[in-house]
N, C-alpha and C positions, 0 to 999 in steps of 0.2 A: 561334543565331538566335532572337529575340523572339519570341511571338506578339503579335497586338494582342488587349485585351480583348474587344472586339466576335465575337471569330471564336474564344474559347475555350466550348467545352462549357457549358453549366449544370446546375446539380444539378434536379431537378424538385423542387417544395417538398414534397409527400408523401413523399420521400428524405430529407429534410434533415428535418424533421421527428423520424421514424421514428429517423434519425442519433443529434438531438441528446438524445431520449427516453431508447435505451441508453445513450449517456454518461452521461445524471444515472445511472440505475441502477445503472449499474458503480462511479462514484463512490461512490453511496450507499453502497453494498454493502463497499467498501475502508474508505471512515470508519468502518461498522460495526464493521467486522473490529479497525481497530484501536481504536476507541471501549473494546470489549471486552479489549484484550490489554492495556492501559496501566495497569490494575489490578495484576495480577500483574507486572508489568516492576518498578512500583514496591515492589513489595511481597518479591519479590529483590531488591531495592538495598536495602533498609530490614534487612530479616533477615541475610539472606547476606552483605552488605557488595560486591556486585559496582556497583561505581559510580565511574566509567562503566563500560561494560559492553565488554569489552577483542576483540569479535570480530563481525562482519557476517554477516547473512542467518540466517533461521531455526534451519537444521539444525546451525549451529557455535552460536548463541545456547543452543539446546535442549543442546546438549552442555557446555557453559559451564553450565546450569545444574544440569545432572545431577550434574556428578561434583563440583558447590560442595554439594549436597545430600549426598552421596555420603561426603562427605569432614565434613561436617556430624554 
C-alpha cells in the first residue's frame, strides 16, 4: 500500500540540518583518513613491488605488507 505524499512525516529542518552537518564531517574525516594512507599504499607498490595489491580490507592488506617486508 502507497502512502500519499501529503500524509508522510517531515523531518523538522533543525533535524535535517544537524543531519546533513555530521555527514559532511564523517565524510570529511574518511577523505582524511585516506588522503593520508595513499602515500604509503604507493610507496609499497614502488619498493616492494605489490602492485596491484592481491588482498581486501585493512587487516589482510597490513598482512600482505608485513610478511612482503618480512621476506624483504
Amino acid at each position: 500500500m502507497l502512502l500519499a505524499l501529503s500524509s508522510a512525516p517531515s523531518t523538522p529542518p533543525e533535524r535535517a540540518e544537524l543531519w546533513l552537518f555530521y555527514e559532511f564531517e564523517l565524510r570529511q574525516a574518511i577523505s582524511f583518513c585516506r588522503m593520508k594512507s595513499e602515500p604509503v599504499n604507493g610507496q609499497l607498490k614502488d619498493v616492494f613491488g605489490i602492485d596491484p595489491l592481491p588482498v581486501r580490507g585493512l587487516a589482510k592488506a597490513a598482512s600482505v605488507a608485513l610478511l612482503t617486508v618480512l621476506q624483504w
